[in-house]
C-alpha positions as CSV (number, residue, x, y, z in Angstrom):
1,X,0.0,0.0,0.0
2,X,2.9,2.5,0.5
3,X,4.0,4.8,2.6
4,X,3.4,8.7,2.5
5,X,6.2,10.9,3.9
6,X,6.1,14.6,3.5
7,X,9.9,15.9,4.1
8,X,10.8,19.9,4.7
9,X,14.5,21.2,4.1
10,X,14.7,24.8,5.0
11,X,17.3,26.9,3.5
12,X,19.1,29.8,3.5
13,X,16.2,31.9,0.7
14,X,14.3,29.1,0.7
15,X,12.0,25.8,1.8
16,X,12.2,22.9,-0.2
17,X,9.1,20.3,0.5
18,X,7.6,17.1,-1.0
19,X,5.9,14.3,-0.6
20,X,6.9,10.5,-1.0
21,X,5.0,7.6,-1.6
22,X,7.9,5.4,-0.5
23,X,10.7,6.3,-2.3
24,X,8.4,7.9,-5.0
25,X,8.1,11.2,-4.8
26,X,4.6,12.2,-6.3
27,X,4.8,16.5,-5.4
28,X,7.5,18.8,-4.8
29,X,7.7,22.1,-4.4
30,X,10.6,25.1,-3.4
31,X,9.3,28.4,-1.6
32,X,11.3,30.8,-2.5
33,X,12.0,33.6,0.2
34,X,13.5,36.9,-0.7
35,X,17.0,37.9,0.9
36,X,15.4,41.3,2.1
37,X,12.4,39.6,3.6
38,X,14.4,37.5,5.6
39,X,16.6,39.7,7.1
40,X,14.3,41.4,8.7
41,X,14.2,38.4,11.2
42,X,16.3,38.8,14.1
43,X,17.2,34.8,13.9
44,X,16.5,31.9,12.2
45,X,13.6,30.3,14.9
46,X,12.2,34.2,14.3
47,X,11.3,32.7,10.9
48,X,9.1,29.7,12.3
49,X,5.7,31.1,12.1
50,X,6.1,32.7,8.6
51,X,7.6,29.3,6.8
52,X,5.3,27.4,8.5
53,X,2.4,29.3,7.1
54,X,3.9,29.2,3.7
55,X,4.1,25.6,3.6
56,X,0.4,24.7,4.8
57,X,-0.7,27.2,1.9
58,X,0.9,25.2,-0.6
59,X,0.2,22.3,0.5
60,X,-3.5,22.9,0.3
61,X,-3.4,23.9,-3.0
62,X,-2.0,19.9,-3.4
63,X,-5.0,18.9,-2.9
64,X,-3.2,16.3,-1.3
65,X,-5.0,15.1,1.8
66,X,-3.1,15.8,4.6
67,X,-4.3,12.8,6.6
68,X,-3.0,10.0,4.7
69,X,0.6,10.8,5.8
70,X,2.4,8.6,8.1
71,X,5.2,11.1,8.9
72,X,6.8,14.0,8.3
73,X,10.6,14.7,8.3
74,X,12.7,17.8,8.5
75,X,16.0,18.2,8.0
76,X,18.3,18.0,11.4
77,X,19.9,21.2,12.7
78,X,22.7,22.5,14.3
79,X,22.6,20.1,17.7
80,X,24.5,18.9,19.9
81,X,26.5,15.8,18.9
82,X,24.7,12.7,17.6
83,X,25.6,9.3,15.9
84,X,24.1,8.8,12.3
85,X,20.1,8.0,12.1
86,X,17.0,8.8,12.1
87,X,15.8,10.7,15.2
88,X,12.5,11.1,16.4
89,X,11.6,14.5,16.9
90,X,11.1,15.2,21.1
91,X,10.8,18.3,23.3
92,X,14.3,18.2,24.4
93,X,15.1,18.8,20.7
94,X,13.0,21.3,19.9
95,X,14.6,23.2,23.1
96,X,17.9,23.2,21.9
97,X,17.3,24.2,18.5
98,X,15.8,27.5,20.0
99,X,18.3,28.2,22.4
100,X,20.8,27.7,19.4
101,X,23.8,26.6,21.4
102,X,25.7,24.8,18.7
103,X,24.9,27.9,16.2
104,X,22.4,29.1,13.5
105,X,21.2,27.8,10.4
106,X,18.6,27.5,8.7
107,X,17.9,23.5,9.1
108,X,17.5,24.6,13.0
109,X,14.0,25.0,11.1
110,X,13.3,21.7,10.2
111,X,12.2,19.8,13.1
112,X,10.1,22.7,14.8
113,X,7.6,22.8,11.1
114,X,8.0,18.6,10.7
115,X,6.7,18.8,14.5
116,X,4.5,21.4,14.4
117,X,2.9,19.5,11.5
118,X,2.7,16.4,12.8
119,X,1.3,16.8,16.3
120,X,-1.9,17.8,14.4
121,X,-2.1,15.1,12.4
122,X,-1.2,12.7,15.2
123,X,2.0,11.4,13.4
124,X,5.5,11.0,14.3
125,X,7.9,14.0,13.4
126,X,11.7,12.6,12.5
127,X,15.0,14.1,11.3
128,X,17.7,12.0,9.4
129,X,21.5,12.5,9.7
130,X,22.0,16.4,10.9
131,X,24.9,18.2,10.2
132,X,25.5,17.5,13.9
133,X,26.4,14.0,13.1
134,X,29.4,13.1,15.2
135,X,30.9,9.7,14.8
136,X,34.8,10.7,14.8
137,X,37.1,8.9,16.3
138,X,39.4,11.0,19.9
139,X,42.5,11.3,17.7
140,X,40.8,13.2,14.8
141,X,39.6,15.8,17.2
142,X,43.0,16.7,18.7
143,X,43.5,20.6,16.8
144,X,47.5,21.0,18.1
145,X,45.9,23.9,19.8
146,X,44.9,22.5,23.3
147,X,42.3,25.2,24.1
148,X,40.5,24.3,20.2
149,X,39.3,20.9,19.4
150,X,38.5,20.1,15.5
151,X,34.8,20.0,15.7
152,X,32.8,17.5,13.5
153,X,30.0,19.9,11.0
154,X,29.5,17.9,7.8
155,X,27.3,17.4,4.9
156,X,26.2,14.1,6.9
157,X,22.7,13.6,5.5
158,X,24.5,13.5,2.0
159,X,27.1,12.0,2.3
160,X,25.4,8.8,4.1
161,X,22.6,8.4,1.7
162,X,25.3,8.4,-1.2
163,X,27.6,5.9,0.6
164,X,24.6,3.4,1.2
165,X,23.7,3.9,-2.7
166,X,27.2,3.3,-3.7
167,X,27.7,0.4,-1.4
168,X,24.1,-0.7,-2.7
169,X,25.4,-0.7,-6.2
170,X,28.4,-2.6,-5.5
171,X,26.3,-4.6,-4.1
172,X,27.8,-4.6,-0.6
173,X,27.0,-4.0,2.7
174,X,28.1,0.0,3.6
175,X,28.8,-2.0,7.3
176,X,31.4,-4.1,5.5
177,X,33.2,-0.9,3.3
178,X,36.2,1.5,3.7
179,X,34.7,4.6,2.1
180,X,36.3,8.2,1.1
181,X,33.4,10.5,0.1
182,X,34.0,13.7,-1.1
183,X,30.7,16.5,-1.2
184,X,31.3,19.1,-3.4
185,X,29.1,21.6,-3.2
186,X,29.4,25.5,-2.3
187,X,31.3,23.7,1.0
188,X,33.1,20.6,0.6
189,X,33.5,17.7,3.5
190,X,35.5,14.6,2.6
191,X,35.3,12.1,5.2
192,X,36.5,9.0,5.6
193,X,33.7,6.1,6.0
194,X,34.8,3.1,8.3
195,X,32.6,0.3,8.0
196,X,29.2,2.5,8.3
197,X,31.0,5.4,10.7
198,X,32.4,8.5,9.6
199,X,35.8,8.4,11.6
200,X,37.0,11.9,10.3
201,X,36.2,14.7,8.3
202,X,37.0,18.5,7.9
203,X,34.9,20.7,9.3
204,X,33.2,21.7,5.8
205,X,31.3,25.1,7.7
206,X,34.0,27.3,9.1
207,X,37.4,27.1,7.5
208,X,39.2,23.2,7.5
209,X,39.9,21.5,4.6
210,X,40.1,22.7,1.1
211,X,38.6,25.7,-0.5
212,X,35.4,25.5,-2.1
213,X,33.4,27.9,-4.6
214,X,32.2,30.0,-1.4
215,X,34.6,29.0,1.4
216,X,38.1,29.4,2.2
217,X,39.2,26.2,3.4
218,X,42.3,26.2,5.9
219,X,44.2,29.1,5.4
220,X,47.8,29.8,7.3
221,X,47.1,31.4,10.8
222,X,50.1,34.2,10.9
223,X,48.5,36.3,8.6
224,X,44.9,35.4,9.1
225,X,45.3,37.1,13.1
226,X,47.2,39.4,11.8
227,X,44.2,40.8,9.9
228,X,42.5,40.2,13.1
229,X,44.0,42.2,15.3
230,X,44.6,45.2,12.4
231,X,41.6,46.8,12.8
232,X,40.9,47.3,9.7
233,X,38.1,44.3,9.6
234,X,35.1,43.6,12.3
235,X,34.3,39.7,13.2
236,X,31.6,39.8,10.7
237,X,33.9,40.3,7.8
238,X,36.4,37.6,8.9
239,X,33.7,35.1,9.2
240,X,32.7,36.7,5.5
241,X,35.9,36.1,4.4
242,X,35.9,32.5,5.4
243,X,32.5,31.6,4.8
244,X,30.3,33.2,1.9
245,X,33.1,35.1,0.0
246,X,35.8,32.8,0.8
247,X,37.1,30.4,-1.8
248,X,36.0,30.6,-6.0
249,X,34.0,34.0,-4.7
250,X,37.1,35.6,-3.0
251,X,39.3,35.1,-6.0
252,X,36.8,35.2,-9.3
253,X,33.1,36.8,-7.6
254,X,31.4,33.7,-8.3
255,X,30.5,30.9,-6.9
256,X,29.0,29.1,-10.6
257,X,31.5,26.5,-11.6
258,X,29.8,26.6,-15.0
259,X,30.4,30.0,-15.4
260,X,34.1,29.5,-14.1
261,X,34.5,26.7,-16.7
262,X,33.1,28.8,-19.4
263,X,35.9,31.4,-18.7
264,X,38.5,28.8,-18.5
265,X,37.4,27.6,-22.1
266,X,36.9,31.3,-23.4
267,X,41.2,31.1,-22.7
268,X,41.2,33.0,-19.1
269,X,44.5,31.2,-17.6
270,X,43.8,33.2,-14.2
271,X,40.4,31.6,-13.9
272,X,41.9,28.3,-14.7
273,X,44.8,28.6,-12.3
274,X,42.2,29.0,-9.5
275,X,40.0,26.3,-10.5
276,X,42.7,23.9,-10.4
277,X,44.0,25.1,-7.3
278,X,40.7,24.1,-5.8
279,X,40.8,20.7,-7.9
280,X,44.2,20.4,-5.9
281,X,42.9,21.0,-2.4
282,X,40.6,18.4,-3.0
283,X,42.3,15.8,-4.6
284,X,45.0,16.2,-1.3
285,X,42.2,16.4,1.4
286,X,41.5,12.7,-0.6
287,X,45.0,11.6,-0.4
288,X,45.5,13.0,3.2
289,X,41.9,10.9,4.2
290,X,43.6,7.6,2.5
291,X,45.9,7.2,5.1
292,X,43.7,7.5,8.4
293,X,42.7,3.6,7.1
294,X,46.5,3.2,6.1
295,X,45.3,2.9,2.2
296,X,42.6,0.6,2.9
297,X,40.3,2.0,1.0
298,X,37.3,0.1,-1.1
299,X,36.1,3.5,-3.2
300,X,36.1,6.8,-3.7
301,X,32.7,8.5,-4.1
302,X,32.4,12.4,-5.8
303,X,29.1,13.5,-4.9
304,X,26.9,17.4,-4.4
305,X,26.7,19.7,-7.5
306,X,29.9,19.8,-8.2
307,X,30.6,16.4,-9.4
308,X,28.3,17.9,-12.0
309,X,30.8,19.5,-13.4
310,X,32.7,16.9,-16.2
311,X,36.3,19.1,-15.8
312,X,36.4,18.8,-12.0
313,X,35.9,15.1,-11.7
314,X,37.9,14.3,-14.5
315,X,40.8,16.2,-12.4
316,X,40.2,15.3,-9.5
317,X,39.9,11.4,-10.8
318,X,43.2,11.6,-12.6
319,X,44.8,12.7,-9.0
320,X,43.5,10.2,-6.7
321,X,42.6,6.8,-8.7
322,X,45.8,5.3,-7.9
323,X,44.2,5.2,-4.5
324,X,41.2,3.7,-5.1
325,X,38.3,3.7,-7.9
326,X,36.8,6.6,-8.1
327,X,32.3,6.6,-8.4
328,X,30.5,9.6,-9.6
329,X,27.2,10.3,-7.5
330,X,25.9,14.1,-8.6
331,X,23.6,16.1,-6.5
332,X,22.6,15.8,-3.2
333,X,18.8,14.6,-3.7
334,X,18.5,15.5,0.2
335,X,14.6,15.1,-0.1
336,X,14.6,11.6,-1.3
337,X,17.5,11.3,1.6
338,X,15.4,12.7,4.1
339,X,12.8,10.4,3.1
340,X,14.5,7.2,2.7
341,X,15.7,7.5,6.6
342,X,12.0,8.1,7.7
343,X,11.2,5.5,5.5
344,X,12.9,2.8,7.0
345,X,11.6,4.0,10.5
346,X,8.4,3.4,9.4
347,X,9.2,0.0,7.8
348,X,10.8,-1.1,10.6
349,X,14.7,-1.9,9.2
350,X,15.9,0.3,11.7
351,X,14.5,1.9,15.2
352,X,14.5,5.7,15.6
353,X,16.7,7.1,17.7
354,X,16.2,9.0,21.3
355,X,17.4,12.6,21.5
C-alpha cells in the first residue's frame, strides 16, 4: 500500500518540501523567500511562524490530503553531537534548536515545522543524519591547539545516503566498506567512511579542509590574526571572508562552476589557475583521508553539485585513482534522503533514535 512521507529542508532563501509515496516522490515544491524579507528576522527560529504558514498554503493547493501521511521529516539542525540516524523529533530537541547553542542555520527549522505538522495530524515527526552528526574517532579531534578541538559539522545527511547507494550498487554492505566521500558543493566535507561510521572529516562550515566555490578552506594562521588584530576588519567580515566570499568568490566573484568553466574555455588562464587550485585541495584532502585507514580504501565516491561538473571530476579522478576507484554520485537529492531514513523507520529496518 505505501507509505506517505512529506519531508521539509529549510534553506538559506528558501524551503524545499515534497511528498513521497515510499521512495516515489509524487509533489515537490521550493518556496522561494526573498534575501530582504528574511533579514528582517532577528534569527532563524524568528522565521518559524512565517515558513510554517507558507508551507500549509501550498500544500493545500495539493490537494493532497493531509491525513493519509504517516510522517513527516525535517532536516536535522545545528545540535548537539549525535551518531548517524533517524531521530524522532522530542521536546528536548525542539529546546535546543531554540536556544541555538551549537549555532544558527537555517535547518534549525526543520524539526520545529516537521513537528509542528505532525502533532496535528497525530503522526511521528523525524529528522535524518543532521549536520551534527558526530561519529569521529578522539585522535581526529586533537587541533594541536589544546584550548581548540576540530569539531565534526558535515554534509552528513549526504554523504550517508550516497555511501549506502554506492555500497548498494556494489552490491555490498556499507557496514562491511572503507569509504572516502568527497561532497562538493558550495562547501566541501570529505570524510572517511569506516565500515558504516564517519571516523573523520573536515569541518566543511568554518574554515578546514580545502577551499570550495564559497569557502576558504584552511588558510595559514600568521596572517589570518594578523588581519584580526589590524583593525581594519570587524568579526563579521572575517567570518565573510571565510564563509560566503571565501574560496572561488574571493578570487573570481562567483561561486557558478559553469560560469568558471566557461571562462577557462573562453582562454582565461587566471580563472583556470584558480579552479585547479581548488581541484588540488581536493584531490589532497582525498589523499591525506587515504591514510587514516592506512590505504585501505574500497572507493572513492564524488558526490553534491559539483561532481556535475565533467572538468572537476575528470581532475580530480586523474589525481587520486591510484588510491582507489573513483564513483560519480551528482547532487545531493537530500529530499529523497530525508525520506529514505524516515522511510525505513516506518518500515521497521531500523528503530528511531532518542534525542
Amino acid at each position: 500500500m505505501g507509505k506517505y512521507i512529506l519531508v521539509i529542508n529549510p534553506g538559506s532563501t528558501s524551503t524545499k518540501i515534497a511528498i513521497f509515496k515510499d521512495e516515489e516522490m509524487i509533489y515537490e515544491n521550493k518556496i522561494n523567500h526573498p534575501t530582504e524579507l528574511i533579514q528582517k528576522y532577528p534569527n532563524i527560529v524568528s522565521q518559524f511562524e512565517f515558513r510554517n504558514d507558507l508551507i500549509k498554503e501550498e500544500l493545500k493547493k495539493s490537494n493532497f490530503e493531509l491525513t493519509k501521511l504517516d510522517a513527516v521529516c525535517g532536516r536535522g539542525g545545528m545540535l548537539k553531537s549525535l551518531t548517524s540516524g533517524t531521530y524522532l523529533v522530542t521536546d528536548e530537541m525542539i529546546k535546543d534548536l531554540y536556544e541555538a547553542k551549537r549555532g544558527e542555520h537555517a535547518s534549525n527549522l526543520g524539526a520545529i515545522i516537521a513537528r509542528d505538522i505532525a502533532k496535528d495530524l497525530n503522526i511521528p515527526a523525524f529528522i535524518v543524519d543532521p549536520v551534527a552528526v558526530d561519529e569521529m574517532h578522539d585522535i581526529a579531534r586533537i587541533s594541536g591547539m589544546k584550548i581548540i578541538e576540530r569539531s565534526c559539522i558535515f554534509h552528513a545527511l549526504n554523504q550517508k545516503a550516497i555511501a549506502r547507494k554506492a555500497s548498494k550498487d556494489k552490491e555490498k554492505d556499507y557496514q562491511d566498506l572503507n569509504l572516502i566521500v568527497a561532497h562538493l558543493g558550495g562547501g566541501i566535507s570529505v570524510a572517511v567512511h569506516n565500515k558504516g561510521r564517519v571516523i573523520d572529516v573536515n569541518n566543511a562550515l568554518d574554515g578546514d579542509g580545502p577551499m570550495s566555490p564559497e569557502r576558504s578552506g584552511t588558510v595559514p594562521m600568521g596572517p589570518l590574526y594578523k588581519m584580526c588584530f589590524s583593525g581594519e576588519y570587524t568579526l563579521q567580515d572575517i567570518k565573510r571572508l571565510n564563509y560566503g566570499k571565501g574560496g572561488l568568490v574571493s578570487y573570481l566573484g562567483t561561486n557558478n562552476c559553469a560560469e568558471v568553466v566557461k571562462r577557462i574555455k573562453s582562454g582565461d588562464k587566471y580563472a583556470k589557475m584558480i579552479y585547479d587550485a581548488m581541484i588540488y585541495q581536493i584531490a589532497k584532502e582525498i589523499g591525506a583521508c587515504s591514510t587514516v585507514l592506512k590505504g585501505n580504501i574500497d572507493y572513492i565516491v564524488l558526490t553534491g553539485g559539483l561532481a556535475y561538473e565533467t572538468y572537476a571530476v575528470e581532475q580530480i579522478t586523474d589525481r587520486v585513482s591510484f588510491i582507489a576507484d573513483v564513483l560519480v554520485y551528482p547532487g545531493e537529492n537530500e529530499l529523497l534522503s530525508l525520506a529514505q531514513g524516515a522511510l525505513r523507520v516506518l518500515n521497521e529496518e531500523e528503530k528511531a533514535k532518542k534525542y
